[in-house]
N, C-alpha and C positions, 0 to 999 in steps of 0.2 A: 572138516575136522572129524575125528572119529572120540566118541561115547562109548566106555566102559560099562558095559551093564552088569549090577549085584545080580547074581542068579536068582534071588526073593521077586525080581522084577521079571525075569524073561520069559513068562506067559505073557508079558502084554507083547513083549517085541517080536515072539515066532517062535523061542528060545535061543536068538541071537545073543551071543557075549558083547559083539561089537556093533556098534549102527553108526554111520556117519550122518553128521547131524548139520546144518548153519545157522548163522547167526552171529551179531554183533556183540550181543550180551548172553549171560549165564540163559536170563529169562527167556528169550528169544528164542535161543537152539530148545530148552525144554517145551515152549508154547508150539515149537515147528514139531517137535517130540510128539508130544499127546495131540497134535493132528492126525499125527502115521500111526500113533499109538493109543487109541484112546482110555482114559483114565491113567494115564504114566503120570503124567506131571500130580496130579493130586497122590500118589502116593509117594512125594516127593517134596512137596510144597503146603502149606499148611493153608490155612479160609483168609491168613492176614497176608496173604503173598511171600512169606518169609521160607526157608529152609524147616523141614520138620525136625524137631529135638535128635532124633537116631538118625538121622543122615550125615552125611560130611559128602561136601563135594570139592575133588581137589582137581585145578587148571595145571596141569604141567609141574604135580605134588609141593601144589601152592596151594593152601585150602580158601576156596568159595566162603566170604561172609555173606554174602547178598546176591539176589538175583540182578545186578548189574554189574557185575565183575564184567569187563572186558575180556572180549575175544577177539585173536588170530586162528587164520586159516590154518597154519602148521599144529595148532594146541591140540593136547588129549585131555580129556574129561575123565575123571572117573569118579563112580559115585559108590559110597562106602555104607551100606547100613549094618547098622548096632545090633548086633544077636542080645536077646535078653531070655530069661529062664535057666532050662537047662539042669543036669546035677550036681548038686552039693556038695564035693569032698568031704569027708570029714576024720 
C-alpha cells in the first residue's frame, strides 16, 4: 500500500510524497514507518499511543480514529496536518 506524506514530514522520508508502506493495522505500517524513517511516527502519534490533536489520518478518505484501523493491500493513506498561525485579515 502506498502512504501520503504532508510535506511538514518529508525530511524524514528523503523528501518523498509517496512511500509504500505494510502492515495489518494503522499502527503497524507507521511502527514499519519510523524503522525506514526514524522519528516519523512520533511526529505523528502522541506518548499515549493515540493520533496527535493536528493530524487526521484518512484510509481510502475514511478518517483513522485509532492506530488499529484495519488495512488492505490495495488502500491509500494519507496523512493531513493542521497549519496553525499565520495572518490575520482584518
Amino acid at each position: 500500500m502506498k502512504i501520503c506524506v504532508p510535506t511538514p514530514l518529508r525530511s524524514y522520508t528523503g523528501q518523498q510524497g509517496w512511500v509504500d508502506c505494510e502492515g495489518c493495522t494503522l499502527g503497524e505500517v507507521l511502527s514499519g514507518l519510523d524503522r525506514r524513517y526514524p522519528g516519523f511516527r512520533f511526529r505523528i502519534i502522541n506518548e499515549q499511543d493515540a493520533i496527535r490533536e493536528h493530524i487526521k489520518i484518512f484510509i481510502n478518505q475514511q478518517q483513522a480514529r485509532d492506530l488499529t484501523a484495519p488495512l488492505r493491500l490495495s488502500d491509500e493513506i494519507h496523512i493531513i496536518s493542521a497549519l496553525s498561525g499565520g495572518y490575520r485579515c482584518r
